[in-house]
N, C-alpha and C positions, 0 to 999 in steps of 0.2 A: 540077490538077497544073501546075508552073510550070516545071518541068526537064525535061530528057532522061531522065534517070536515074530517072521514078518516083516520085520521093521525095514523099511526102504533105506538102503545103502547109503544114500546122502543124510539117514536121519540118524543112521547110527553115529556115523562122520561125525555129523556136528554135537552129537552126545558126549562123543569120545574128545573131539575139542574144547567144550566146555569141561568136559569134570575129568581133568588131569590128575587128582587128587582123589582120593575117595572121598563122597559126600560126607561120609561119618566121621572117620579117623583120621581125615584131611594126610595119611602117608601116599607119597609116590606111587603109583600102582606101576604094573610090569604088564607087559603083553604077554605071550604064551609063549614067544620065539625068545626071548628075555630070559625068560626062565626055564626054556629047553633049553638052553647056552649059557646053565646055572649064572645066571646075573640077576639072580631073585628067585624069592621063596615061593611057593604055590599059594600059600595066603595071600602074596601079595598082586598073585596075577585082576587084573581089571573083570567086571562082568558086570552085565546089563543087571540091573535091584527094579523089581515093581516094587513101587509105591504104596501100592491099594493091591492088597491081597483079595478084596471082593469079586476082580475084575471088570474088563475082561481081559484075559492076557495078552490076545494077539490083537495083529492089526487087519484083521478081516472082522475081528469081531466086535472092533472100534476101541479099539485101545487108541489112548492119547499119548505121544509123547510127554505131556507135562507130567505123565505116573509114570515117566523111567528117569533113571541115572545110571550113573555108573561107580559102582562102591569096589574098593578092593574083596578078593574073595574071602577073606575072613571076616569080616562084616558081613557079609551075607548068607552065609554059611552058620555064623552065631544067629542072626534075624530069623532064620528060617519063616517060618507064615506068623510070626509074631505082627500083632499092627506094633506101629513103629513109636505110641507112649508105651504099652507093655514092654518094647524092647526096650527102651531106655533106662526101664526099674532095672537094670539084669544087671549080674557081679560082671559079666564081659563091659556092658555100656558104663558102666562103675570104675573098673577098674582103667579103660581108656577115656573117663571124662566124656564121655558121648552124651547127648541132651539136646533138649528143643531147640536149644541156645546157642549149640555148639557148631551143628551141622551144617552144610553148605546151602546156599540160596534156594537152591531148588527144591530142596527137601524144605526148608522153610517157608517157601510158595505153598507147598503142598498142601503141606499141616494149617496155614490161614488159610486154604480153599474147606479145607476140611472143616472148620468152623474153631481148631486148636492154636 
């Protein structure tokens, strides 16, 4: 296991090869070794985003993959426990165009499971 969160190693894998991109701001995100061998900024380093702030967080305690992505960490870091239409009012999701509309598949999966 390579996270906090549990998440079995082949599922992180296949996280990190779908969402090359961050979900939200659709920039390049960087890995951590990336940006220790300054080739990116710490915003831009990649990190696991729940979905659903209700939980549950881990996968002991039945978290689904379909509530992770992977968003750059400035996106996520702005999001903090915001649900994900409050965060889209924000002067951050404002001023990078971020919206229901905008974000990547999966987040878009989400928000139609959600009933939005």
């Amino acid at each position: 296991m390579s996270n906090a969160f549990g998440i079995p190693h082949r599922d992180e894998q296949e996280l990190r090869a779908r969402d090359k991109r961050c979900v939200y701001c659709q920039k390049l995100m960087k890995t951590f070794a990336q940006i220790k061998a300054k080739r990116g900024k710490f915003a831009d380093q990649a990190t696991i985003e729940h979905l659903n702030f209700d939980g549950p967080f881990y996968v002991r305690d039945g978290l689904k993959m379909g509530d992770l992505v992977i968003c750059c960490r400035g996106c996520n870091s702005s999001r903090r426990v915001r649900k994900l239409l409050d965060w889209f009012k924000t002067d951050y999701c404002r001023n990078l165009k971020i919206s229901a509309q905008t974000v990547a598949a999966p987040v878009k999966a989400y928000l139609r499971r959600q009933g939005r």
